[in-house]
Each structure stands twice: as C-alpha cells, then as structure tokens.
N, C-alpha and C positions, 0 to 999 in steps of 0.2 A: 221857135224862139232862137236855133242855133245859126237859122239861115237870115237873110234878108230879103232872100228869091236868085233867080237865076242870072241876075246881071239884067235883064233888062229893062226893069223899072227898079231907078236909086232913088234918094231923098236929095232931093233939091237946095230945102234950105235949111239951114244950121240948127236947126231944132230938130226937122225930121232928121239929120244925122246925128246928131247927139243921141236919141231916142232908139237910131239904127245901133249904133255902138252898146248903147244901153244893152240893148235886147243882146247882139252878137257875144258881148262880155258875160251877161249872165248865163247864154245858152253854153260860153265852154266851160264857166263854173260849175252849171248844174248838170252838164254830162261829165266833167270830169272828176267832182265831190264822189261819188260810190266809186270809182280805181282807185283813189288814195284810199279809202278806207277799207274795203277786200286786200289792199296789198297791205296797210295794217295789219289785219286779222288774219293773213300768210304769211305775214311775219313776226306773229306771234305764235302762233301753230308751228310754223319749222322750229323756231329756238327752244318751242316743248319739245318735241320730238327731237330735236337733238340733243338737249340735255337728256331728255329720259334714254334717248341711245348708248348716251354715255355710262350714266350709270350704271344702265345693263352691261356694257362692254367691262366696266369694269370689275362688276361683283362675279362675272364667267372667268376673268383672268384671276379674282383671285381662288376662286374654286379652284380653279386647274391646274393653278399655282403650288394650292394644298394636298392635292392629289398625286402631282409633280412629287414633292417632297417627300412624301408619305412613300411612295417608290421607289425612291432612292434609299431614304433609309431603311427601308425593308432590305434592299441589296445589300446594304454595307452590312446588316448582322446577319445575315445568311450566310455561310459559307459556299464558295464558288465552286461548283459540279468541277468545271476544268481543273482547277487546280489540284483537287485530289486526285483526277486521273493521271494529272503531268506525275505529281509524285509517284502515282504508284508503279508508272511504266520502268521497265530494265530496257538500257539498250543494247542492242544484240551487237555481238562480237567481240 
C-alpha cells in the first residue's frame, strides 16, 4: 500500500492516479500513525520519570540538609579539643 511498484508500470489515466495517490497517502499514514504514538507514550514516560527524579532529588537533599545541621550544631555546643589545649600550653622562655 505504501509503494506503487518500482517505477516501471505507472497509472495512465487520471483515476488510476488518483487511486495511486490514494493508496501512496494512506500507506504513509498508516506506517507513520504508530511513531506518533510510541513517541507519545515516551513522552509520557520520560516526564514521569523525571518528575519522579526530581522529587527524589529533592526529599535526599533535604535529608542531608537535616543531617548537615544536626552536625553543625552538635559543634557549636561541644566544646573544641584545640582550644583547651591552646589555653593550657606555657610558652617557654
């Protein structure tokens, strides 16, 4: 349906080409109808998978975020090894 043949018997008269055309027009609709619609259905699939990426990117950052903080302020009320040793050293001479 998508050919007409190889070029060397055409349609003559105006009906067989219309009829030619017919058939030529339908065959690239009907090979090309299933790529439009797989590239639909991959392009519905990527933009899940990348929202779902995202939301996962972001509920990690804020874990890490929480864990971030959570060690830092651990720091600030601990007092610092270094600085009791600076105090308690004498300098010689």
């Amino acid at each position: 349906i998508s050919t007409v043949g190889y070029g060397d018997v055409v349609p003559i008269s105006y009906s067989g080409r219309v009829v030619a055309f017919g058939c030529i027009s339908f065959g690239i609709i009907l090979n090309g109808m299933p790529i439009s619609i797989l590239f639909n259905k991959f392009s519905d699939y990527y933009a899940k998978l990348k929202a779902q990426e995202y939301t996962n990117t972001k509920v990690q950052r804020g874990l890490n975020l929480k864990k971030r903080l959570q060690r830092k302020l651990e720091n600030c009320f601990e007092p610092l090894a270094e600085e009791s040793d600076e105090d308690n050293r004498h300098p010689i001479g």
